[in-house]
C-alpha positions as CSV (number, residue, x, y, z in Angstrom):
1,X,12.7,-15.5,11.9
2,X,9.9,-17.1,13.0
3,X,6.3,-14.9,11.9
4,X,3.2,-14.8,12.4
5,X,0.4,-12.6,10.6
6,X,-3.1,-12.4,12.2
7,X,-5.7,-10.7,10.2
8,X,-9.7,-10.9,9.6
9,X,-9.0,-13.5,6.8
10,X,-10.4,-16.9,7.8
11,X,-7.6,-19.2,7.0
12,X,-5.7,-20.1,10.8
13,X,-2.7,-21.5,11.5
14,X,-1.5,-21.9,7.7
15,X,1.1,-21.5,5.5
16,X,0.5,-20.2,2.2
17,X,2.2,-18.7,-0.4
18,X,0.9,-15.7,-2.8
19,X,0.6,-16.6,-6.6
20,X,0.6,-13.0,-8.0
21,X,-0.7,-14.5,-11.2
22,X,-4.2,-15.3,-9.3
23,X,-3.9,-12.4,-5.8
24,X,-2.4,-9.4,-4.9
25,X,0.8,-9.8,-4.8
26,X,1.0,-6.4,-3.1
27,X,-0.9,-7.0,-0.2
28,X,0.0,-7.3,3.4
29,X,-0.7,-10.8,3.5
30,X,2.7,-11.3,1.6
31,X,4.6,-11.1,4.2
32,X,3.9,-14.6,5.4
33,X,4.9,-15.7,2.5
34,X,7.9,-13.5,2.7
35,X,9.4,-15.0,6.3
36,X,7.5,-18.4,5.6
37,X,5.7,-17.9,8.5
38,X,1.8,-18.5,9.4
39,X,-1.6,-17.1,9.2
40,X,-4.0,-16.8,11.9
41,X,-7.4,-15.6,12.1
42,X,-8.2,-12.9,15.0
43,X,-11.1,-14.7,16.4
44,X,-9.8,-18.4,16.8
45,X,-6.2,-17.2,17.7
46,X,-7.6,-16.0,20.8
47,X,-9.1,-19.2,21.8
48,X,-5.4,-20.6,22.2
49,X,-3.2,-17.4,22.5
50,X,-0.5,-19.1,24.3
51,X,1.2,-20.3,20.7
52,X,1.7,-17.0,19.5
53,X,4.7,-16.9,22.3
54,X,6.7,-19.4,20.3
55,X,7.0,-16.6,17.2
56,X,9.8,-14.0,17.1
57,X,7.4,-11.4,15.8
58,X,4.1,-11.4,15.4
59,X,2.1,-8.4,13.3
60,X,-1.2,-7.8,13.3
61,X,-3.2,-6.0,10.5
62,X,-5.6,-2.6,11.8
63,X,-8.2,-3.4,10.9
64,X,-10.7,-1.3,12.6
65,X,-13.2,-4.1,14.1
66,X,-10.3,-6.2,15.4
67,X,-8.8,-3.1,17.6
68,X,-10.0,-4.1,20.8
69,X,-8.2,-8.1,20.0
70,X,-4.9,-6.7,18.3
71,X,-4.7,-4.7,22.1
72,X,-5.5,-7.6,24.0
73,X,-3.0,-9.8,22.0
74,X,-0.3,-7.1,22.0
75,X,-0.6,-6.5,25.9
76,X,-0.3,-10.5,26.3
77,X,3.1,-10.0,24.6
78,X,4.5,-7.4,25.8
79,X,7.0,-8.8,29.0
80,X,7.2,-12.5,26.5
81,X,10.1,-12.6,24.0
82,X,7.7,-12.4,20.8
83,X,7.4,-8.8,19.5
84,X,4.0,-7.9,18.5
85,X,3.7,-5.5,15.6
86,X,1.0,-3.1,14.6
87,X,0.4,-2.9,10.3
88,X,-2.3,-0.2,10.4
89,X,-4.3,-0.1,6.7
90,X,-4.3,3.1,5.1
91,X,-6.8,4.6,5.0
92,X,-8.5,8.3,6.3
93,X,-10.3,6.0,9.6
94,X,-6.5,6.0,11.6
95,X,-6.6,10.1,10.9
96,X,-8.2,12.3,13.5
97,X,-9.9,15.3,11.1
98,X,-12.7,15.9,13.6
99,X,-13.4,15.7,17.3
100,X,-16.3,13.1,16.3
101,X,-13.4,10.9,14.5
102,X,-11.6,10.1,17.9
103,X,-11.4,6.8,18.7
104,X,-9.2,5.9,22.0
105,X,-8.7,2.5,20.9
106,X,-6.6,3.3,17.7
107,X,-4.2,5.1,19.7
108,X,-4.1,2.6,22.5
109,X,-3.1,-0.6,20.1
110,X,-0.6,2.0,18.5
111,X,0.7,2.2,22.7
112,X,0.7,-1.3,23.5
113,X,2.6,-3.0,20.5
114,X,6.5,-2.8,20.6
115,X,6.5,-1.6,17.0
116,X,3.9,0.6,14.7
117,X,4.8,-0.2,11.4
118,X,3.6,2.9,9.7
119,X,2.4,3.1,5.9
120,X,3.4,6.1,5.5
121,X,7.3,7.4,5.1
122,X,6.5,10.7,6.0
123,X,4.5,10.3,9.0
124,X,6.6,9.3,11.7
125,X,6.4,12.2,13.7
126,X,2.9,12.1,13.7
127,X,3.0,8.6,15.0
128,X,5.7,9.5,17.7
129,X,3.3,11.8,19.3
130,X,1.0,9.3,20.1
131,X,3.0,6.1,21.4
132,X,5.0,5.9,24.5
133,X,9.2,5.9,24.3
134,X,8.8,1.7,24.4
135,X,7.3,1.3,20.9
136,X,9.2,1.7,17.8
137,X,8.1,3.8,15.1
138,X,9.3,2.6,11.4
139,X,8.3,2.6,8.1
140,X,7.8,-1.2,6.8
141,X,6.5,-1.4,2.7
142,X,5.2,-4.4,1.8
143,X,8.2,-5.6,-0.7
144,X,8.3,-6.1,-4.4
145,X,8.4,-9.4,-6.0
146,X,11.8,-10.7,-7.8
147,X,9.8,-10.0,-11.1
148,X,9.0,-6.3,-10.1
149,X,12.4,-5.0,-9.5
150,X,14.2,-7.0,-12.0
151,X,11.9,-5.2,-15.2
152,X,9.7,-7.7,-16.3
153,X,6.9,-5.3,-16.4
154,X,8.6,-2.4,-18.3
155,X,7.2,-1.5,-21.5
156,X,9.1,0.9,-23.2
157,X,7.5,4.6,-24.5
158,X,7.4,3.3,-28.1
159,X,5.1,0.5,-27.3
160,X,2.7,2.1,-25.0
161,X,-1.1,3.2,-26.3
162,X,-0.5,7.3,-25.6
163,X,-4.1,7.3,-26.2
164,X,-5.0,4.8,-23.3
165,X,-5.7,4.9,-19.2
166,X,-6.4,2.3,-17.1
167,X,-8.8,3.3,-14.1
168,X,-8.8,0.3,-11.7
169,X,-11.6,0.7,-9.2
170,X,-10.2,-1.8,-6.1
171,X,-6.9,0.6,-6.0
172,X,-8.9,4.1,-6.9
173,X,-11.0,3.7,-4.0
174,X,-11.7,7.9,-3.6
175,X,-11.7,9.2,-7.0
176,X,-11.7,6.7,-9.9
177,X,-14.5,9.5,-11.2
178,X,-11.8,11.7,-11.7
179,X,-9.3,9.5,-13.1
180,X,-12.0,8.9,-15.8
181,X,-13.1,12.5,-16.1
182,X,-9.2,13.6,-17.4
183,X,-9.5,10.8,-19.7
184,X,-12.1,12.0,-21.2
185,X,-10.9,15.1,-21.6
186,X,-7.9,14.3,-22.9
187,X,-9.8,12.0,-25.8
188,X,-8.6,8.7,-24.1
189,X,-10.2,5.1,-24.5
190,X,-10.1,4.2,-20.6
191,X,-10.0,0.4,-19.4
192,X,-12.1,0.2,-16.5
193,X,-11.4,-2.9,-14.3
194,X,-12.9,-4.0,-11.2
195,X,-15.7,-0.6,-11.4
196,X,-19.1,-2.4,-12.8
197,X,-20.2,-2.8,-9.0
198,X,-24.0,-2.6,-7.9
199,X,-25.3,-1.8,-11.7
200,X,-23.1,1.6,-11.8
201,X,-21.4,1.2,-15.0
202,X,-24.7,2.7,-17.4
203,X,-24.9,5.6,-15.3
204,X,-21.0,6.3,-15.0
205,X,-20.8,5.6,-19.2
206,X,-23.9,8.1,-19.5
207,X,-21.5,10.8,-17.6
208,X,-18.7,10.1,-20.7
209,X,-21.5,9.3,-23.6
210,X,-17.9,9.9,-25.9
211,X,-15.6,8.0,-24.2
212,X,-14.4,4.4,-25.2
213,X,-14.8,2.0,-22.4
214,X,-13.6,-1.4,-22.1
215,X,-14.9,-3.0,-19.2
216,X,-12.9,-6.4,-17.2
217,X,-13.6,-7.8,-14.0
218,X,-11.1,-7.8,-10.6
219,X,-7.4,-8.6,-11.7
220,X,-4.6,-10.2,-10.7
221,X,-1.2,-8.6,-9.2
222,X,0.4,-9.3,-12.2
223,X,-2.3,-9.4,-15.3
224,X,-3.4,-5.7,-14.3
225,X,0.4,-5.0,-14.4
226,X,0.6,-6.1,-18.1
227,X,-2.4,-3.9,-18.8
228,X,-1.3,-0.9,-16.9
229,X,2.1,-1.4,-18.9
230,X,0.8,-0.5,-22.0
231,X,-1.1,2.4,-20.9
232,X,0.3,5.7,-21.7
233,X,-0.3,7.7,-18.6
234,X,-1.9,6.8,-15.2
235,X,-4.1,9.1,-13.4
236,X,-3.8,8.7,-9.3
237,X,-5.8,11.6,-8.2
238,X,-6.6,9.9,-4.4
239,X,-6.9,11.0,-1.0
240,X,-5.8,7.3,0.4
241,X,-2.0,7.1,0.4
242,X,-1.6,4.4,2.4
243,X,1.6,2.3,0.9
244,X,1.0,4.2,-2.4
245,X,1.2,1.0,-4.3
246,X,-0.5,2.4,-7.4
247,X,2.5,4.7,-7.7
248,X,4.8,1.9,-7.0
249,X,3.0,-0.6,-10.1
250,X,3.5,2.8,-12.7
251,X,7.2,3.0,-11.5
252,X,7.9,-0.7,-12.2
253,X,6.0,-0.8,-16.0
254,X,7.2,2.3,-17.1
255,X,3.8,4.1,-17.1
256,X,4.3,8.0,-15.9
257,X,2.0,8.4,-12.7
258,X,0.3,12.3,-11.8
259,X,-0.4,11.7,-8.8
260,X,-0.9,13.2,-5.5
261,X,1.4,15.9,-3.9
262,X,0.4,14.5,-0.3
263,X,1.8,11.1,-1.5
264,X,5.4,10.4,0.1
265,X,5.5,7.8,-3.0
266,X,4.8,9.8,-5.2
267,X,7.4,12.5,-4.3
268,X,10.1,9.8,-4.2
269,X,9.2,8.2,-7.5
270,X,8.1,11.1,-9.8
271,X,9.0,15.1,-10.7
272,X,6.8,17.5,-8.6
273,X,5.3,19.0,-12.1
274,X,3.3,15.5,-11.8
275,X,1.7,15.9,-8.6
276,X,-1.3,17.6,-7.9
277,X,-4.5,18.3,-5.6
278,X,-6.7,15.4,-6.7
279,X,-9.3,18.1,-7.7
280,X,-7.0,20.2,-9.7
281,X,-8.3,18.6,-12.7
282,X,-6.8,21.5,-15.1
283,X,-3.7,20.6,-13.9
284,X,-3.8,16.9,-14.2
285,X,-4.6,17.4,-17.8
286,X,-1.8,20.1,-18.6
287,X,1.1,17.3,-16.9
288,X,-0.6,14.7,-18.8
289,X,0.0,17.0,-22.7
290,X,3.2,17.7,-20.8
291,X,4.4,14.2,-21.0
292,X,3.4,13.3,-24.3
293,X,5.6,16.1,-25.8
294,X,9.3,16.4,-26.2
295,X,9.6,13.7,-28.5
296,X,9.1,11.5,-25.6
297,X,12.8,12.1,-24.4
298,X,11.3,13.5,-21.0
299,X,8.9,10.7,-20.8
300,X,11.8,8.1,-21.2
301,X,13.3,10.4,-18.0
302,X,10.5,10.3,-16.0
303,X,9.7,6.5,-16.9
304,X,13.5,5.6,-16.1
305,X,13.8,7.4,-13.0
306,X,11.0,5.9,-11.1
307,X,12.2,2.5,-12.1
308,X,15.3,3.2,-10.4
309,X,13.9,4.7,-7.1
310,X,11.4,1.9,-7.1
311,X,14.3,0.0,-5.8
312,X,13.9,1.5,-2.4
313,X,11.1,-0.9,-2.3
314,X,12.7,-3.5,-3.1
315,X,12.9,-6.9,-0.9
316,X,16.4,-6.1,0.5
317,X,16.0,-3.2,1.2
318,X,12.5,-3.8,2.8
319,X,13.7,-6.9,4.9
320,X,16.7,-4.8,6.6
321,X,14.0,-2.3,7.4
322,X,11.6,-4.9,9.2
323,X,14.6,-7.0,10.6
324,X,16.2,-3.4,11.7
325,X,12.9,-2.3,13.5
326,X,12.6,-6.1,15.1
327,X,16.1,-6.0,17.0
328,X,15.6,-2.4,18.2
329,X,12.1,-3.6,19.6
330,X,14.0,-7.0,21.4
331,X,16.4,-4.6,22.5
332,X,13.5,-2.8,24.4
333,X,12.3,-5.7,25.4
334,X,15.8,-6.4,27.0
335,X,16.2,-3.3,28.2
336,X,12.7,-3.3,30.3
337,X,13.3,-7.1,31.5
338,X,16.3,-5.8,33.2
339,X,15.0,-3.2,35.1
340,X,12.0,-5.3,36.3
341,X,11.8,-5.8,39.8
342,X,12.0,-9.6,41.4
């Protein structure tokens, strides 16, 4: 399959692989490594937009400053053989939860590529409401890496620090506050990586003055893996689902996530005893004693059984999903050329 990303990042026309050891594995961004395909930047791709009719697909991140190019682009395609492909980020700015928050031009890039990849599993309807009959609604996740399904991450219940959380504030972008708060209630050290931003740390450590912190920098994919590993619980309390990939790196190290019942991820990976409104602090806290008890026999359940639906994830399974979604939209395309009149 020939791909082609394009996304705010500056690098165009490249190839480029993604060292999870040094980036985030996890990001969208994989995917060109994923199909070996190529990178292009919004703004000089539309100096020479002819090449992107030699790729089979070609998505485009949502970002919310480049809707007005990723329409232009995906109209350009739309009666060429390349199938353009919408990979909105998620975040609340693509949800309508006021008259004020309506923006025509989300809805119309939705309308004009041949296939909204949605981040959300659970949100297809929603999407199908919006586009025309042409474009393909599907749910693409950005695959795990050989080393994530395979266990290289899993620390087993014996091994982890019961009395340790990780709050990681790149991935707790709504409420890392909360995440610390049921720490400290619980009498947990916390690990606080990638939160000392504009000279907040004193004042957030003044809010805990009895809490343990340990304080690192912005991690890797997989360094904050091997930390999160050895934590004993992971507190998710966020209003951004999105892909849900915090859920996803718990599932994969063996670290019981309470998360949030919106969160189709966290439904498919953990019991609904460990979801909760990310304001229900009381009850964050009781699922969190709930876990430690038993012996840890219902930990090692939990742990185990989000391993194995972590699988649905997986790069198999995730390929057939995109390559599925692809040859519906060329179908389309097919179909419409057909019809045309000449």
């Amino acid at each position: 399959m020939k791909f082609a990303l394009i996304s705010a990042d500056a690098s165009h026309a490249k190839q480029f692989v993604i060292h999870p050891e040094e980036g985030d594995a996890t990001s969208f961004m994989n995917w060109v490594d994923v199909w070996k395909g190529y990178h292009f930047n919004f703004t000089k791709i539309l100096a020479d937009i002819d090449v992107l009719k030699n790729f089979d697909v070609v998505m485009m991140s949502g970002h919310p400053s480049h809707i007005v190019d990723i329409i232009k682009i995906a109209k350009f395609l739309k009666d060429t053989d390349a199938v353009s492909m919408f990979y909105p980020e998620g975040s609340a700015q693509l949800y309508d939860n006021s008259i004020n928050g309506f923006h025509r031009e989300y809805y119309d890039a939705w309308r004009a590529c041949d296939i909204f990849s949605m981040a959300e599993e659970d949100k297809e309807s929603y999407y199908k409401s919006f586009v025309t009959s042409d474009t393909i609604v599907s749910f693409i996740h950005v695959p795990l890496r050989a080393e994530m399904e395979t266990g290289r991450f899993i620390v087993p219940h014996i091994q982890k620090a019961y009395n340790l959380s990780v709050v990681y504030g790149d991935n707790n972008p709504n409420h890392p506050l909360i995440a610390i708060a049921c720490s400290a209630k619980l009498g947990m050290d916390v690990i606080l990586a990638d939160v000392d931003r504009d000279g907040k740390l004193v004042d957030i450590k003044n809010l805990f003055p009895n809490t343990n912190f340990n304080v690192v920098s912005k991690l890797s994919q997989y360094a904050y893996l091997r930390l999160l590993g050895h934590s004993g619980v992971h507190f998710y309390p966020t209003e951004w689902i999105g892909t849900a990939r915090e859920n996803i790196s718990c599932a994969i190290t063996g670290t019981p996530c309470i998360g949030s019942r919106e969160s189709h991820t966290q439904r498919r990976l953990y019991p609904e005893w460990l979801a909760f409104s990310p304001y229900d602090v009381a009850g964050i806290i009781d699922a969190a004693k709930r876990i430690f008890s038993n012996s840890g026999h219902e930990y090692r359940d939990v742990a185990a059984n989000a391993f194995k639906e972590a699988q649905f994830y997986n790069l198999e399974n995730t390929k057939r999903r995109f390559s599925r979604a692809v040859k519906r939209a060329q179908s389309a395309k097919q179909s419409r050329k057909a019809v045309m009149p000449v």
